[in-house]
N, C-alpha and C positions, 0 to 999 in steps of 0.2 A: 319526623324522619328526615326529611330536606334539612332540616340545621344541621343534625349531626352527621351527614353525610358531607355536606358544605364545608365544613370546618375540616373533615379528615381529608377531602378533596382537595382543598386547599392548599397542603401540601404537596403537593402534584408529585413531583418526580423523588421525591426525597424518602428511602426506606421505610416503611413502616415493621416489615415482618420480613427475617431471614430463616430459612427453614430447608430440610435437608429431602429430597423426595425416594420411591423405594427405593434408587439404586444407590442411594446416599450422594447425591449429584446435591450441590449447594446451591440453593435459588432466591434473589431479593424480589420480595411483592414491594411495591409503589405503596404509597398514599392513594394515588389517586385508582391505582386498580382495588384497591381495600375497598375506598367506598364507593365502588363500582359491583362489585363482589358484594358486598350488602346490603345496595336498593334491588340489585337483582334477585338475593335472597329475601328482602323486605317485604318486595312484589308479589315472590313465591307462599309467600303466608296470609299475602293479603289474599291473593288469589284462591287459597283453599278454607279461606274464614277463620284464619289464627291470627291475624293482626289485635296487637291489644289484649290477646291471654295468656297464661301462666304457661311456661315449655320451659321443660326440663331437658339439657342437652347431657347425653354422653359417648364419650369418646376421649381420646388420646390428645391431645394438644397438639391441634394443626391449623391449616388456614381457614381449613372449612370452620372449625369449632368457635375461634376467633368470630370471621364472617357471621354465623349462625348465633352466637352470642349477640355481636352489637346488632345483628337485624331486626331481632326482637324487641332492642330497646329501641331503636327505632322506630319500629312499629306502634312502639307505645305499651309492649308485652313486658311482662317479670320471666328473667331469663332464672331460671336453677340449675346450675350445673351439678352434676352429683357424679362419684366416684364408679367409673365402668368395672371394679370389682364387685360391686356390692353383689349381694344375693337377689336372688327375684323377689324374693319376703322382703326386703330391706327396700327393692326398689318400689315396690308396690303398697308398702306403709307409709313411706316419705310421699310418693309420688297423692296417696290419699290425704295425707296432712295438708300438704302444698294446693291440692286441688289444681294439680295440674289436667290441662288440657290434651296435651300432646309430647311426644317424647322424638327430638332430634336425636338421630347415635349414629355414631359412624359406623362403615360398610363391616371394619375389624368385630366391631360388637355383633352386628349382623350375622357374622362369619360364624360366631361362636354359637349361635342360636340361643340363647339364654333370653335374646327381650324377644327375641319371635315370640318366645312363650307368654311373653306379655300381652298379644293381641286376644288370648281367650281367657285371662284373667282380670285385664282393667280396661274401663271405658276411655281409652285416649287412642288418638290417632301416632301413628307409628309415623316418622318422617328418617329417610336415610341420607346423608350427605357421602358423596366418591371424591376420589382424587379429582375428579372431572368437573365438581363445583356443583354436579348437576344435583338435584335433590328430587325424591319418587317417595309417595305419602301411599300408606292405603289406611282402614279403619277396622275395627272390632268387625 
């Protein structure tokens, strides 16, 4: 996790990720807040015992999503991103193929209740990412 945090830190001040927030207000993330934002999110996996397992993340392409991708490979985890359209059948077949562990999804996915419905059909841990960076897990 330290190298590939090292290496995007590295680049300290110099843009990594440009992105628009709800009020469509335009904002640059650093380098060095990216991998700052990803040992924090690294820590948060290690700290609930998903460092090093299969998490499948979905959500809209944001910072969080970004962050929550590389933290897992960081961790030493197989990140699977899959399409927040899918159906709960499609997400719960894949999600059994994959043998994933846990399912990162943004507050939006949340919002629509479609993977709530996940917590009484498949054994994985539910993990939410907000605007706020913060992330809040619960389990089956």
């Amino acid at each position: 996790m330290l190298d590939l945090c090292r290496v995007i830190e590295g680049h300290g001040d110099r843009v990594a990720y440009t992105y628009f927030d709800k009020s469509r207000n335009l904002h640059d993330l650093t380098y060095g807040e990216l991998g700052r934002l990803i040992k924090e999110t690294a820590a948060g996996l290690d700290k609930i015992g998903l460092a090093g397992k299969r998490i499948a993340i979905i959500g809209e392409t944001s910072v969080e999503w970004v962050a929550s991708y590389m933290a897992i490979l960081a961790s030493g985890g197989g990140a699977i991103p899959m399409d927040k359209e899918l159906e709960i059948s499609q997400i719960g077949a894949f999600l059994e193929d994959v043998e994933a562990t846990a399912i990162i999804y943004s507050a939006s996915c949340r919002s629509s209740r479609r993977l709530s419905l996940c917590r009484g059909f498949f054994s994985v841990i539910l993990i939410t990412f907000s605007q706020s960076s913060s992330m809040s897990s619960s389990s089956k």
